[in-house]
N, C-alpha and C positions, 0 to 999 in steps of 0.2 A: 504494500500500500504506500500511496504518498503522506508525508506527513511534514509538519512545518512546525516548527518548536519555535514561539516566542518569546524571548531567554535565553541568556547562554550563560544564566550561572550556575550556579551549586547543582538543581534539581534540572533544570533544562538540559545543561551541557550532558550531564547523566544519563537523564533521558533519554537523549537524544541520541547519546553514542550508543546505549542498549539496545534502543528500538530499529537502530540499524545494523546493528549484530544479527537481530532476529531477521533480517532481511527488507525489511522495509526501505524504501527510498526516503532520506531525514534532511531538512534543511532548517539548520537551526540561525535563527534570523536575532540582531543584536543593534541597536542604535549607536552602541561605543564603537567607533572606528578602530579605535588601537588595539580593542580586544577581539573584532573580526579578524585585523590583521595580524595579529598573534597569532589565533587559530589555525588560519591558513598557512602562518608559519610551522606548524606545529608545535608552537609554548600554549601549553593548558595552565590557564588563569589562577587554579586551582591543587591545594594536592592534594592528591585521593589515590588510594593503591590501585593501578591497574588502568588508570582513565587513560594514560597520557596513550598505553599501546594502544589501547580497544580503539582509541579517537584515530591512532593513526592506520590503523590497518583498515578501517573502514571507511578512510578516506582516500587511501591508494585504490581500496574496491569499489571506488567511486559509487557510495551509498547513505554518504556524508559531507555535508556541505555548508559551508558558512559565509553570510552572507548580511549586509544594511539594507538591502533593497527587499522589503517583504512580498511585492508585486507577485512576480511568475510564482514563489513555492506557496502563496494563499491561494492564486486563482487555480491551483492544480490541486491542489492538496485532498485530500480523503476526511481529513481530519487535523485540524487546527489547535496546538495546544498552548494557552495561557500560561506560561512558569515563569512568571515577571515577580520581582520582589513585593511583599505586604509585609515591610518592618511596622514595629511600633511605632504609632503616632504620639509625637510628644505631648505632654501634659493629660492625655485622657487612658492611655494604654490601648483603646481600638488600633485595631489592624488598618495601616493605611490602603487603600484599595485606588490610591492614584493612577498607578501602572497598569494594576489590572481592565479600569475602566477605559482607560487612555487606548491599550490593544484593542478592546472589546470594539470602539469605536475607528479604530486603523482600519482592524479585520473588516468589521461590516462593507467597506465600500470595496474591497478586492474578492471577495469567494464568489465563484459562480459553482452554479450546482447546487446539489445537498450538499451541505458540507457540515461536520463534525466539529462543533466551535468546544474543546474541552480544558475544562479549569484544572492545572495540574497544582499551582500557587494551594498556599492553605490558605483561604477564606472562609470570613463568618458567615453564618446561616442567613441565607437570602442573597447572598452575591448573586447566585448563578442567576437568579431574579432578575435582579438588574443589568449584570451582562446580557441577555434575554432581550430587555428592554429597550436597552442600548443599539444593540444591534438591528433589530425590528422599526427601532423609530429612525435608525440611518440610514438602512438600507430595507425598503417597506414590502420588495418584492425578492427580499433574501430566502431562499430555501436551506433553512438549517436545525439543526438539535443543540442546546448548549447541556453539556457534562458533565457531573463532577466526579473527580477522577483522582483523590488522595494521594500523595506521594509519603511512603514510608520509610525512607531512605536514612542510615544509618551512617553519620559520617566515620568516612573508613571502612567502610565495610560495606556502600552503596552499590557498587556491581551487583556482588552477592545480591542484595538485599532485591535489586531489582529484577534480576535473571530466575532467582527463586524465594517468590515471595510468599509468607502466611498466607494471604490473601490480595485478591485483585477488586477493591471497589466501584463500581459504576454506578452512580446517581443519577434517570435520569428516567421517563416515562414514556419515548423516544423508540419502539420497536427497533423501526430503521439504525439509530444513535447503538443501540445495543449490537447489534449485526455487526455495527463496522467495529466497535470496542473488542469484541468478541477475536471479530478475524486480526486484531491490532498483535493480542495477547495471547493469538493460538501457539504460536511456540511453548508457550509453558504449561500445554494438555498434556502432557508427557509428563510432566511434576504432577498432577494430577491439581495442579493450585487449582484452589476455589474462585470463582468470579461472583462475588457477592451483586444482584441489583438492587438498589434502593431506589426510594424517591429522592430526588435532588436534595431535598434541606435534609435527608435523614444521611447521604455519603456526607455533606459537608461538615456534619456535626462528629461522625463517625472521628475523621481525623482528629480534633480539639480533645473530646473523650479518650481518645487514644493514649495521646500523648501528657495528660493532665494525670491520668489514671498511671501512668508510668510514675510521675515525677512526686505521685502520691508513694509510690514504694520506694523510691529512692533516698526520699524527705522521711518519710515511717524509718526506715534504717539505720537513719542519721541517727534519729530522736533515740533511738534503743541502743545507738554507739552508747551514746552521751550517758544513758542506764548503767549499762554494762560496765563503764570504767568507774563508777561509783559503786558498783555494787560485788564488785571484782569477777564478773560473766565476761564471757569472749563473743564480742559481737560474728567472729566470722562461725563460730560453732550454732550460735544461734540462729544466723541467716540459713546456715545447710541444713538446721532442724527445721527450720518452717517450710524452707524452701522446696525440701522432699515431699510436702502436700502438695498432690497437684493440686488440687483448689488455689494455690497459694504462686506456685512455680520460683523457681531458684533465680531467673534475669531480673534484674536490678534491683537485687538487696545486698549491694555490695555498698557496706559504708566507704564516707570520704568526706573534702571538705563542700557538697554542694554542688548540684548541678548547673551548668550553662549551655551555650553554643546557640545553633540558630532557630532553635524549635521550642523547648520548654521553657525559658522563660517568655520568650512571644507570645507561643500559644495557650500556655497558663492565663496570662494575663489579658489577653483576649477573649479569652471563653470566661472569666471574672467580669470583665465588660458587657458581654452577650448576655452573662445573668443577670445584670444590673438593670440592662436596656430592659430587659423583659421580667424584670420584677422579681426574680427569683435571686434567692438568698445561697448561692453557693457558698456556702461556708467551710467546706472541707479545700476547697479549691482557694481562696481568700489564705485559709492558713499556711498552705502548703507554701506559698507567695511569700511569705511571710516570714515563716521561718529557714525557709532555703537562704532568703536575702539576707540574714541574720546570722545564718553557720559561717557565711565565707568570712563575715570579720570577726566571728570566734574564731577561726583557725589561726587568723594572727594573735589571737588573744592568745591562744594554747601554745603556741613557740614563743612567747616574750615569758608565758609564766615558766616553762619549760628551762629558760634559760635564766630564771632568777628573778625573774619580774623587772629586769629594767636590762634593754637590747641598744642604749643610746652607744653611741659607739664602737658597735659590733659588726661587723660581717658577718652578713647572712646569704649562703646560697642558695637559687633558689634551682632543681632538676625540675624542668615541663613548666610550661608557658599555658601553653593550649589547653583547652578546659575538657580533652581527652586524647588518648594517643592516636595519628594514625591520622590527624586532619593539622593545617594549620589555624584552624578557626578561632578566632581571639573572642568571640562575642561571648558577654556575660563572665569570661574564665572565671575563676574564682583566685587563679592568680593576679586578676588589676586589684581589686580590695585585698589579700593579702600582702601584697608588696606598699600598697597607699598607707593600710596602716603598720608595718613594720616600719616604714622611712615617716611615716611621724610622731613614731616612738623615736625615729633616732638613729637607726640603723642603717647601714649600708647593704647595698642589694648587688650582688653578684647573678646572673640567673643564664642557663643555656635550654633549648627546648633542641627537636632535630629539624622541626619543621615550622615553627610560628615566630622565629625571632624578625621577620620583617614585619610582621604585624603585630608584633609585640612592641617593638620599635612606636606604632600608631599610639598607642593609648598609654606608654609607661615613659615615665621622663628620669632621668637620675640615675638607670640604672646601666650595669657594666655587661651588658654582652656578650660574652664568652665564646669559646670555640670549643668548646669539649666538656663533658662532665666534670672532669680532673683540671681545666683550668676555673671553673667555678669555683671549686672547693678548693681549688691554694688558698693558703692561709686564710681561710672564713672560720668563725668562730661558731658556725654548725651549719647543716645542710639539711635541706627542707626537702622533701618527693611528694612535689604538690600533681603532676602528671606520670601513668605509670606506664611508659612507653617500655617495649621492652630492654631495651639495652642500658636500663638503669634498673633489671632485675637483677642481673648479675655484675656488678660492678668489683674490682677488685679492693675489697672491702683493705688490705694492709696498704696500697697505695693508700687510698682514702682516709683512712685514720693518721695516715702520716705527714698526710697534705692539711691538716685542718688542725688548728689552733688547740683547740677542744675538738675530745671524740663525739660532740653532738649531734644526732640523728633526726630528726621529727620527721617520721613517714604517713602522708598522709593519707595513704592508698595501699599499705598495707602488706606491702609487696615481700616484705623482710618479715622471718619470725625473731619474738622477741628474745628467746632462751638464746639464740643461737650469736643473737647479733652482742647481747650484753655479754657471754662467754667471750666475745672476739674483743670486748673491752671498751664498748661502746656504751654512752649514755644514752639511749632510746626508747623511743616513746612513740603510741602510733595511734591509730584510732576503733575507740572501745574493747579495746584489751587493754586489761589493768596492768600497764607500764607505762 
């Protein structure tokens, strides 16, 4: 099939290179000139394991295509996909829907035919309404279906996540719209994935739920760290006892300092908004907001007290930038408020990540850059594992104790056991296990 990706970031670019794996013709269309011609160079905007080959092998099989001029891949296209950004709108927390409606109304004047107008963006309940709307009122003799279409994409792990996913969601009341979604996503009859149909507002909603209800287990974890090391329980023995309940399942009751990146905090705080608009009192969803925002500047709290309750003229390193391994995504990390408040207690910030230091660079001012885990930790007066990327699972812990002032450890992911690491002569301390 033809298909025309509006976007070429995070969720688009992704998209777009999967859907042309599965064989589809993909032109994924971008207003940023530099980042078209990037594309076409072959530099992907992004790191993601796996993207930069998949983008280019499906581009030498000419099935992939990048492009500012939306014209020729709308008027051909099978199916038209929306994955334009909906950051938080300042001062209200709603999802901004600029972009979204700005396409909505590009598309309308170029599709002939039936065409497949589908929301890939996460949007609030009723977008696809107004996309609808929009479209219909610009173009009054448009024959189309508009879709919603959930993206569940796991930064890092987004191939995967797309090629075989839980489930394929389709929103939409649309016989014809279903046909073509159907034949989009027949490569993965073979995974036997499910293709869920809904009515449009019930896919839109589906995502927000999704992703709230996640950051609800991750927030619960937290909160029962914080138990555990006061009551001397091992948060990680506790997460594998519950976790063994399927009712319950073991993914994301891994304590830490706090979730971020480009989905839970937006979409928490959106679907907070969406119950406001409509009267309803989410209050499990309000807390969780709440207290996620509240762990990351305890985490600074927990390595100043760690370190004696006052860090003012200390080095401190920090291992992992990125608010998880395996993306450079700066958004939310939970390392910008741990590093804001260890430097206004006083501290000096040493920090390396493998993949987020130019965008760490964006948001963190003061601090020292490094080139390697081991130049971090020269002479810093403890070392912090704020991201658990793997090659700071096995570090070579007598380098590291010899490089650093103090043997101080604060892991906040948990990655080191305690028996093993205080045998090797370390002061360490990590999260809800009582050390």
């Amino acid at each position: 099939m033809r298909v025309a990706m509006i976007g070429t970031g995070y969720v688009g670019l992704v998209s777009g290179a999967c859907f042309a794996d599965f064989g589809h013709t993909v032109t994924c269309i971008d207003k940023a000139v530099d980042k078209i011609d990037a594309l076409n160079a072959g530099d992907i905007p992004i790191y993601e394991p796996g993207l930069q080959q998949l983008v280019a092998k499906n581009v030498a099989e000419e099935r992939l295509f990048f492009t500012t001029d939306p014209t020729e891949a709308v008027k051909n296209a099978d199916a038209v996909f929306i994955a334009v950004g909906t950051p938080t709108r300042r001062g209200d927390g709603h999802a901004d829907l600029t972009y979204v409606y700005a396409a909505a109304e590009e598309i309308a004047g170029l599709i002939e035919g039936f065409t497949v107008i589908v929301n890939k963006s996460t949007v609030p309940v009723g977008t696809g309404d107004e996309v609808e709307a929009i479209i219909a009122r610009t173009n009054p003799d448009a024959k189309f279906a508009v879709v919603s279409n959930p993206e569940f994409l796991r930064e890092g792990a987004a191939i995967n996540d797309f090629k075989r996913p839980d489930r394929v969601v389709v929103g939409t009341d649309s016989d014809a719209a279903v046909k073509v979604m159907r034949e989009l996503y027949r490569p993965l009859y073979l995974n036997e994935t499910p293709i869920i149909v809904t009515k449009r507002r019930t896919s839109e909603l589906i995502k927000y739920a999704a992703n709230a209800f996640l950051a609800v287990k991750i927030t619960f974890i937290n909160e029962i760290a914080d138990l555990c090391e006061k009551v001397g329980a091992n948060v990680q023995e506790v997460s594998r006892g519950i976790g063994l309940d399927n009712r319950i399942g073991a993914k994301f009751l891994h304590a830490g300092p706090g979730y971020g990146g480009s989905c839970f905090p937006k979409d928490t705080l959106a679907l907070a908004r969406i119950g406001a608009d409509a009267n309803v009192d989410l209050d499990i969803v309000n807390s969780v907001i709440e207290v996620n925002n509240r762990r990351k500047g305890r985490m600074a709290d927990k390595v100043i007290e760690f370190l004696g309750g006052d860090v003012s003229g200390k080095t401190i390193a920090l291992l992992g930038l990125a608010f998880k391994p395996n993306t450079d995504d700066m958004r939310e990390a939970p390392s910008i408020e741990i590093v804001s408040r260890l430097q206004k207690a006083g501290a000096r910030i040493r920090a390396y990540d493998p993949a987020s230091m130019k965008e760490a660079e964006q948001v963190m001012s003061d601090v020292l850059f490094c080139d390697g885990p081991y130049h971090a930790i020269e002479n810093s007066d403890a070392v912090v594992i704020v991201t658990e990327w793997d090659q700071f699972r096995a570090l070579d812990l007598d380098r590291m104790k010899s490089s650093l002032k103090q043997p101080n450890v604060i892991d906040l992911r948990n990655i080191y056991e305690p028996d093993y690491m205080i045998e090797r002569g370390f002061n360490y301390t990590s999260i809800g296990r009582a050390y």
